[in-house]
C-alpha positions as CSV (number, residue, x, y, z in Angstrom):
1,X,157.2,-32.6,235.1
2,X,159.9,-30.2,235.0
3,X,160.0,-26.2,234.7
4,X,162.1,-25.2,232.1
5,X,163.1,-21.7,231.1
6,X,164.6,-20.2,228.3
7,X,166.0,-16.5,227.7
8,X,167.0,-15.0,224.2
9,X,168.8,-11.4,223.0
10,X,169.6,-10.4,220.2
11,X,173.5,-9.8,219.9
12,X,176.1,-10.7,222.4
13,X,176.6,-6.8,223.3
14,X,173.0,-7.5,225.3
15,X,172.4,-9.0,228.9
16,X,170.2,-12.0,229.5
17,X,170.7,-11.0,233.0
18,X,167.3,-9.7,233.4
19,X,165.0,-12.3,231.5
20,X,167.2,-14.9,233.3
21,X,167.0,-13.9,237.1
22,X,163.2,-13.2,235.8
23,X,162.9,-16.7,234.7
24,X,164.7,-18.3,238.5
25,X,162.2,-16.0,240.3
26,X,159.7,-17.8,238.8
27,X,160.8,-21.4,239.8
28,X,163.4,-22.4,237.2
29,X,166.3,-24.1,238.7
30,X,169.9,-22.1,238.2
31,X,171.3,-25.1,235.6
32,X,171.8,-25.6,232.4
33,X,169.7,-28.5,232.8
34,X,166.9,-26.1,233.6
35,X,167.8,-22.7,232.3
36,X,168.8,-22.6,228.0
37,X,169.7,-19.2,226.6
38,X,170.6,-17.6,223.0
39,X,172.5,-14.3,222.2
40,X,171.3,-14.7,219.1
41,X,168.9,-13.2,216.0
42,X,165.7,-14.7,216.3
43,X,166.0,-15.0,212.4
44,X,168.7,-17.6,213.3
45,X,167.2,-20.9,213.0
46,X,170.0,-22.8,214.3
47,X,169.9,-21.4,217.7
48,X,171.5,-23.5,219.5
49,X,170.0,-23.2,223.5
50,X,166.7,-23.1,221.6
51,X,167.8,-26.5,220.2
52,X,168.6,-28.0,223.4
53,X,165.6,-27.1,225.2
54,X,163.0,-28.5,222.7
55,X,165.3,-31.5,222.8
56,X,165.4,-31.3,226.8
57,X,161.8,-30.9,227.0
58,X,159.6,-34.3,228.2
59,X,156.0,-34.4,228.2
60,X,154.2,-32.7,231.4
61,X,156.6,-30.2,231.6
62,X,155.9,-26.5,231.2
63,X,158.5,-23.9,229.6
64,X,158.6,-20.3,230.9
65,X,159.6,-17.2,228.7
66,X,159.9,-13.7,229.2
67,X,158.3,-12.3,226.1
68,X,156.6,-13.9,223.1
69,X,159.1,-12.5,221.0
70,X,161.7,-14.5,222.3
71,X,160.9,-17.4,221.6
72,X,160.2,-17.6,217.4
73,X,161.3,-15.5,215.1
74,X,158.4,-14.7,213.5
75,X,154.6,-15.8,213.6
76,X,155.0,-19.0,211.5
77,X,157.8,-20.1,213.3
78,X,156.2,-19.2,216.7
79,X,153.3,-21.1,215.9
80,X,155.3,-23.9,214.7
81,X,157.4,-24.5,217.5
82,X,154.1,-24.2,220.3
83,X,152.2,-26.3,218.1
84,X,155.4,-29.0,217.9
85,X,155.4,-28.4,221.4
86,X,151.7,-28.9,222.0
87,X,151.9,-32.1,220.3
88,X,154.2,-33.4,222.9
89,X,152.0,-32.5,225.7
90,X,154.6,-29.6,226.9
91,X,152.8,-26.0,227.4
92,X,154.4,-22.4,227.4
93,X,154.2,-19.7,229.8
94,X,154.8,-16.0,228.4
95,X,155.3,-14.0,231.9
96,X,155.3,-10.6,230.6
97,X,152.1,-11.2,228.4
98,X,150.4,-13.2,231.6
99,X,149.3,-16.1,228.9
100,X,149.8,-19.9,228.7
101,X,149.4,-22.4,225.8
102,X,147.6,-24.9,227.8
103,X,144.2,-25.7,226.9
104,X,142.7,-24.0,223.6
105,X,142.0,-20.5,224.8
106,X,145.8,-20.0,225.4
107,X,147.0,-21.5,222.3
108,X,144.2,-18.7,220.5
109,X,145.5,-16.1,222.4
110,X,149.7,-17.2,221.4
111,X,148.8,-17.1,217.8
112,X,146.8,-13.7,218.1
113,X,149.8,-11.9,219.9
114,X,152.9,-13.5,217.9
115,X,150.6,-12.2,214.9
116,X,150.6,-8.4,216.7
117,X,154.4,-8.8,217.6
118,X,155.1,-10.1,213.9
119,X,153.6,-6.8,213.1
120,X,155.0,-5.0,215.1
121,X,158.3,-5.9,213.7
122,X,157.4,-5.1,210.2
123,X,156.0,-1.5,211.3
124,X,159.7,-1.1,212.8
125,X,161.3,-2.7,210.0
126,X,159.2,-0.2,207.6
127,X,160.2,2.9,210.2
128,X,163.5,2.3,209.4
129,X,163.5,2.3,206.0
130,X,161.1,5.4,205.6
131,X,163.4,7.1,207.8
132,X,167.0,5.4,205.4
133,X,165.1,6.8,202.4
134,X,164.6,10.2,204.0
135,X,168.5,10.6,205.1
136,X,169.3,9.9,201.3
137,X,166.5,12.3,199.9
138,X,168.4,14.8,202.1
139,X,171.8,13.9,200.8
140,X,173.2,11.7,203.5
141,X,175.5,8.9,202.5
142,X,174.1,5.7,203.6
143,X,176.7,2.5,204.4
144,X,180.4,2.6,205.1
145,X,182.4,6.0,204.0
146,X,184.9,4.3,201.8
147,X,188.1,3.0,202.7
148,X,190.3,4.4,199.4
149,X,189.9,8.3,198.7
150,X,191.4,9.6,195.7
151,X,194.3,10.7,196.9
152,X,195.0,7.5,198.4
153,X,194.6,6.1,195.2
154,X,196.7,9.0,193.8
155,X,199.2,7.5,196.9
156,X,199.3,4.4,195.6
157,X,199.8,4.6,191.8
158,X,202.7,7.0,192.5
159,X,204.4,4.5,194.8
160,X,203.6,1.7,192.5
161,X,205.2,3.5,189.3
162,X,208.3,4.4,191.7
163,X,208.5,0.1,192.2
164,X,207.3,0.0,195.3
165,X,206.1,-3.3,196.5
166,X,202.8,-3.7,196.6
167,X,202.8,-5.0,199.9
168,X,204.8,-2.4,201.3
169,X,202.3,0.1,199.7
170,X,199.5,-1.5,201.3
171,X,201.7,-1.4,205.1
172,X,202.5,2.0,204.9
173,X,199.5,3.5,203.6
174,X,197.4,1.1,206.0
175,X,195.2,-0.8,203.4
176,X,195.0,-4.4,202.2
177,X,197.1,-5.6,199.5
178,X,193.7,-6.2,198.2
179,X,193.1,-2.6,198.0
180,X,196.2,-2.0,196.4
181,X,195.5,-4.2,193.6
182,X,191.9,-3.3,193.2
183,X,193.7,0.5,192.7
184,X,196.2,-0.9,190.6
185,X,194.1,-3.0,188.5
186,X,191.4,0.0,188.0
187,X,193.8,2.7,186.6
């Protein structure tokens, strides 16, 4: 019967430092025998230290996370990976949310709050869009500010009908030759 533990952010510009010292405090043994983490989308399926710990993981033993939401990426998948894991005889501890998935009352109380946290992400999800639909209604430009003004296209069909190559064009005015034969080809 082993503790496992198993840490999860989002993008590799984020620190598992807290969820993982978190996760040691609570008994799990500083290896990667013990201890399986994931900068990574929890849309990402193929997470890979999420992979090796339901592979890792023997019956008898209990797996400790920080927060529901690292764990599944939604409420389907949450459900889906505590019920695979119930069916193996392993249970899940949720330290922030003070719940456990042994016995029935705990696996109630899992599916209720991934429900609420699946929620939760689409109220964010729909925040953000309001608020993308707003900016535009007020006239801000949404996505990247593009790469080829017009008088960098002005640039480049001037260089080109003074025989330019193309790739030179593309060096001096700093785009890709790409670019410079999207211009070329649109004129």
């Amino acid at each position: 019967m082993a503790l496992l533990g198993y840490a999860r952010v989002s993008t590799n510009q984020q620190d598992l430092t807290i969820q993982k010292d978190r996760l040691i405090k609570e008994g799990v043994k500083n290896s990667s025998d013990f201890l399986f983490m994931d900068k990574a989308s929890g849309k990402d399926d193929n997470r890979e230290g999420l992979q090796l710990l339901l592979t890792k993981a023997r019956e008898g033993d209990t797996i400790l996370v920080t927060k529901l939401d690292r764990l599944g990426r939604n409420t389907v998948d949450m459900i889906s990976i505590i019920d695979q894991l119930h069916k193996r005889g392993i249970s899940v501890r949720f330290l922030d949310d003070g719940i456990s998935t042994e016995g029935s009352m705990g696996k109630m109380v899992v599916t209720i709050l991934a429900a609420v946290a699946q929620a939760e992400r689409e109220r964010i999800l729909e925040r953000t869009h309001e608020g993308r639909r707003a900016a535009i209604a007020n006239g801000i430009k949404m996505g990247r500010k593009p790469s080829i003004t017009d008088k960098t296209k002005a640039q480049v069909l001037k260089l080109a009908q003074d025989g330019i190559p193309k790739t030179k064009i593309a060096k001096d005015l700093k785009l890709s030759r790409q670019s410079v034969y999207d211009v070329l080809k649109s004129s």
